[in-house]
VMD Tcl script that draws the C-alpha trace (Angstrom):
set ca {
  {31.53 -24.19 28.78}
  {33.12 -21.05 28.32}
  {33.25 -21.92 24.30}
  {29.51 -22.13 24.40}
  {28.49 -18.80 25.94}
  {30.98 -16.83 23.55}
  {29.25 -19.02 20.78}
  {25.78 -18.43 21.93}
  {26.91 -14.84 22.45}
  {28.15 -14.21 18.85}
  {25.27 -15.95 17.32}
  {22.67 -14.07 19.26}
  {24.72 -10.96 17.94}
  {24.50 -11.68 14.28}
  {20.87 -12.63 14.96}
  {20.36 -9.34 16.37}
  {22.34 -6.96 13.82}
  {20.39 -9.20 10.92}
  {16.72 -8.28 12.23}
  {18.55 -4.50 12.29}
  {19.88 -4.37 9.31}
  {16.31 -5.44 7.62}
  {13.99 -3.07 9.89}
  {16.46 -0.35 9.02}
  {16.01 -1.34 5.39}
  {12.42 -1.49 5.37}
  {12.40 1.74 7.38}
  {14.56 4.00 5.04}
  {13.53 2.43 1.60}
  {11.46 5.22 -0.26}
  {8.13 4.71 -1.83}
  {7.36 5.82 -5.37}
  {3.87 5.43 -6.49}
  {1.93 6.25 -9.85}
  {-1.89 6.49 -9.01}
  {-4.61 6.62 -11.68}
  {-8.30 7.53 -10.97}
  {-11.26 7.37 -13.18}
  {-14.70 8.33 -12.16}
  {-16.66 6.66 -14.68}
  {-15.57 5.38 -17.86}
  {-16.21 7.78 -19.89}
  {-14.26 10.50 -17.91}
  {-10.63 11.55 -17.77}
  {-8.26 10.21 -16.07}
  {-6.59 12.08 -13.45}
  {-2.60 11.18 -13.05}
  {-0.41 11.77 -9.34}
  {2.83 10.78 -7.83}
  {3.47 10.02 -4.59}
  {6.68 9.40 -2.93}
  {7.30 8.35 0.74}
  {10.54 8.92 2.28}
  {11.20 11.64 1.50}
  {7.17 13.15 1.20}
  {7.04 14.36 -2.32}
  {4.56 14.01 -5.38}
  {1.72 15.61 -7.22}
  {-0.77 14.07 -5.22}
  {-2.66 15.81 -2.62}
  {-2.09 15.70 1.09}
  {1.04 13.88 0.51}
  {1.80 13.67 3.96}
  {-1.52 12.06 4.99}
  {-1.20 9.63 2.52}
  {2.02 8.16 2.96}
  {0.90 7.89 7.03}
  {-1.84 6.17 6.19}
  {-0.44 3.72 3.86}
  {2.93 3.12 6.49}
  {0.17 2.37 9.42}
  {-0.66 -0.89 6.71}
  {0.51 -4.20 6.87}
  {0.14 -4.75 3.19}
  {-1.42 -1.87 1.51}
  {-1.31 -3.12 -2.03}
  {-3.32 -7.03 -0.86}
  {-5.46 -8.68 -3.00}
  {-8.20 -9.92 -1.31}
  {-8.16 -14.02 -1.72}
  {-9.14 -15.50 -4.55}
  {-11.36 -18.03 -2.75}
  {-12.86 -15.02 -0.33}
  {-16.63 -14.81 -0.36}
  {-17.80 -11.25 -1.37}
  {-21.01 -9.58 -1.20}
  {-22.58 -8.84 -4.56}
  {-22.75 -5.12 -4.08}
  {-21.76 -2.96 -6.75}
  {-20.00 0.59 -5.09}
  {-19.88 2.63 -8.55}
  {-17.80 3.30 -12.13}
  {-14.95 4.57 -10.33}
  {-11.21 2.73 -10.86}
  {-7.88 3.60 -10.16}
  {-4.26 1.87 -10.77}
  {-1.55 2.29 -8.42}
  {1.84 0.91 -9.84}
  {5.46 1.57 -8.69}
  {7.71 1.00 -5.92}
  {6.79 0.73 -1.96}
  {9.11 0.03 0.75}
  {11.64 -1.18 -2.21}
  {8.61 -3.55 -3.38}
  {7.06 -3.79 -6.87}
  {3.47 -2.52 -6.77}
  {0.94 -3.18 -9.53}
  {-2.34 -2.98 -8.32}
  {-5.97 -2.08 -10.20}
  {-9.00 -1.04 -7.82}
  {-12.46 -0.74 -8.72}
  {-15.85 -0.76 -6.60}
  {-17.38 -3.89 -8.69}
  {-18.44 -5.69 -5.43}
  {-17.73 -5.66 -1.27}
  {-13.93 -6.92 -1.23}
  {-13.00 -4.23 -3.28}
  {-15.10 -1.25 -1.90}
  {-13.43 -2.58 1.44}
  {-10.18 -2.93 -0.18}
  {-10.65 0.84 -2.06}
  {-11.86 2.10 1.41}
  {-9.29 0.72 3.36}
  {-6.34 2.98 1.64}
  {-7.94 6.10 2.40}
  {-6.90 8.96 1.47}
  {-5.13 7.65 -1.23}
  {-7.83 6.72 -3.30}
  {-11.02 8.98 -2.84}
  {-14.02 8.55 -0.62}
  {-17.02 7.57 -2.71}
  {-20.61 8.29 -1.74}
  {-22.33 6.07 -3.39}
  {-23.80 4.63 -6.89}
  {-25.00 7.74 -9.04}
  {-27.35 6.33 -12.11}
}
mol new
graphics top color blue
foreach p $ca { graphics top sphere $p radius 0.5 }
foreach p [lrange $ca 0 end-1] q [lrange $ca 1 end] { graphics top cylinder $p $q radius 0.2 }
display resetview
């Protein structure tokens, strides 16, 4: 019996410095992300960087950002393919956010062409800009 409780022990150990190990990971891996934004077409794009861990980058209010993207469970989602969205078009604007977060591959284009994306563009706020609306 005694076998089994040092067993038990040591494999509730291992268990334990595992899920560590990974949250520790995930914790200390630094973000590095390229962001693009267009407002319309036929404007210029406008180029940051923003790295997480440690805060650095062209972009502004780093610090904000990378807060608000580390209170996400998955930033960077798609929404479903099969996910019913409303048919409302939120304006020209696009932006392209490729890199690395958490130690992850990011490649990820965002535009306003109907009501999973607007959600999807407003829900990683302040990294992408808050839009007020179509302009004709």
């Amino acid at each position: 019996m005694k076998q089994v409780r040092l067993i038990m022990a040591a494999l509730l150990a291992i268990g334990l410095l595992a899920c560590t190990s990974q949250t520790s990971t995930a914790a200390t891996a630094t973000s590095k992300l390229k962001i693009v934004f267009q407002e319309s077409p036929d404007s210029p794009k406008e180029t940051w960087t923003l790295n997480c861990k440690p805060n650095s980058g062209t972009f502004p209010g780093i610090a904000m950002a990378c807060k608000k993207l580390a209170s996400l469970k998955n930033p960077f989602a798609k929404p479903s393919a099969d996910q019913m969205c409303t048919e409302i078009y939120g304006g020209d604007q696009t932006a392209m956010i490729t890199g690395t977060w958490l130690g992850k591959k990011v490649s990820r284009k965002y535009s306003r062409i109907n009501g999973c994306e607007i959600d999807a563009w407003e829900s990683i706020y302040p990294v992408l800009p808050r839009v007020q609306g179509v302009t004709q």
